[in-house]
C-alpha positions as CSV (number, residue, x, y, z in Angstrom):
1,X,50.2,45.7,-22.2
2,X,50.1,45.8,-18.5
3,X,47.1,47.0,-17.0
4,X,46.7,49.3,-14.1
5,X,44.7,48.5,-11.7
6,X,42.7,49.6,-8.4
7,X,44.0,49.1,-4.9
8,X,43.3,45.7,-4.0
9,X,41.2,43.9,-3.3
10,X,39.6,43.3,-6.5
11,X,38.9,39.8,-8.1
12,X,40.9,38.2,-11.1
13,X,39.4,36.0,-13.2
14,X,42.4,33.9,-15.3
15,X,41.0,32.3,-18.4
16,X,43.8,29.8,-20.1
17,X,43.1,28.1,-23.4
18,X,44.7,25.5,-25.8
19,X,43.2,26.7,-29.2
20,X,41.8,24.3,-32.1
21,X,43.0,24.8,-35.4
22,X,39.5,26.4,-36.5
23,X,39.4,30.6,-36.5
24,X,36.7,30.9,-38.3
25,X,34.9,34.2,-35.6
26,X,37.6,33.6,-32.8
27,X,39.0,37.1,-33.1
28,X,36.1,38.7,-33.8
29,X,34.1,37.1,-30.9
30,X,37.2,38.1,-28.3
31,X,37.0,41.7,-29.9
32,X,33.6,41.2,-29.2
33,X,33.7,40.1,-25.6
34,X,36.6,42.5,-24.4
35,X,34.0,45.6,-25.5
36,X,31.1,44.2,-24.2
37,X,33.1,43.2,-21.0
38,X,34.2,47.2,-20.8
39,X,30.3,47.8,-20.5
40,X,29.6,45.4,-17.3
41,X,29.3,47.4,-14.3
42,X,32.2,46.1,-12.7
43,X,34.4,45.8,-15.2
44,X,38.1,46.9,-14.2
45,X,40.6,46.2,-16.9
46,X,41.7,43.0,-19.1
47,X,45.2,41.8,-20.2
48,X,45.6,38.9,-22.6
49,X,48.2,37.3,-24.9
50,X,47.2,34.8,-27.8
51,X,48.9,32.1,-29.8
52,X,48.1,28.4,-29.4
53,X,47.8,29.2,-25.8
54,X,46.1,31.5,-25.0
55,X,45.6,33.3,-21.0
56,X,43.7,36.5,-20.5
57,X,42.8,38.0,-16.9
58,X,40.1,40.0,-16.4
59,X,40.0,42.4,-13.4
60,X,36.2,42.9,-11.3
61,X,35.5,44.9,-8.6
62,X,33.4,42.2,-6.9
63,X,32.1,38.1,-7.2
64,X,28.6,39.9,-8.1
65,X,30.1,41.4,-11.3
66,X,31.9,38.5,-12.5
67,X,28.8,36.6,-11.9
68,X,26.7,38.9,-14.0
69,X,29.8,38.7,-16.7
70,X,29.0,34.7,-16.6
71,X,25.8,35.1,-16.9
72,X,25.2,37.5,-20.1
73,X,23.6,36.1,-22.9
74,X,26.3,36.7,-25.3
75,X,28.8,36.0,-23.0
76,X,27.0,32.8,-22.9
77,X,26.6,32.0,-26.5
78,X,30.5,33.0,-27.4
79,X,31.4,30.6,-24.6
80,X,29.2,27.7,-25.9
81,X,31.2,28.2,-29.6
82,X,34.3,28.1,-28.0
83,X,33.9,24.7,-26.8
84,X,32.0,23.7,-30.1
85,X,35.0,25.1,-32.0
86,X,37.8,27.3,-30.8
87,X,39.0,25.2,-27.9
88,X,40.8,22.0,-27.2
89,X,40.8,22.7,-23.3
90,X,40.4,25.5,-21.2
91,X,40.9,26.3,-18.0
92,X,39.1,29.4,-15.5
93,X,40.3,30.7,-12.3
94,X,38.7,33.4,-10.2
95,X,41.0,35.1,-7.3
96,X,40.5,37.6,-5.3
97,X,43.6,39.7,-5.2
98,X,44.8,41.3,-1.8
99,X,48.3,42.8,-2.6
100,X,49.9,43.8,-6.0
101,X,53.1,46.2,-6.4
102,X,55.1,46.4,-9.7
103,X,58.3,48.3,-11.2
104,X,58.6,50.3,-14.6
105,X,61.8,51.4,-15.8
């Protein structure tokens, strides 16, 4: 689903992965981490898409929030598994978007 979102600027953070074979608690932890996300102050929206590769964006109203996102203790922890188990690579991006426009039929 496409998100909407506030008029810019907010800050993106792009997270893309190249998944492991092992699932054991992947979905459960991104469940887990998209609701606890919706409780940061800060928070905008999320979109993602999963397979083998995986991207999902986050949407924060400022570099503060997505700092406190880092930096909560579950966050954390799901973060350390994911390199212990769930990820062969991964790759984060943080932008600040200035301009966005879409179309819808």
């Amino acid at each position: 689903m496409i998100v909407i979102t506030p008029k810019p600027p907010y800050y993106a953070v792009i997270f893309s992965t190249l998944r492991t074979d092992i699932d054991e608690g992947y979905i459960e932890t991104a469940h887990r981490m998209e609701t606890l996300a919706q409780k940061q102050k800060g928070y905008l929206r999320i979109e993602s898409v999963r397979n083998e590769f995986g991207i999902t964006v986050s949407y924060w109203k400022s570099l503060e929030a997505i700092q406190r996102w880092k930096n909560n203790i579950e966050h954390t922890l799901a973060r350390k598994k994911g390199k212990e188990l769930w990820y062969k690579k991964y790759q984060l991006r943080i932008c600040k978007v200035e301009y966005d426009y879409g179309f819808e039929k």
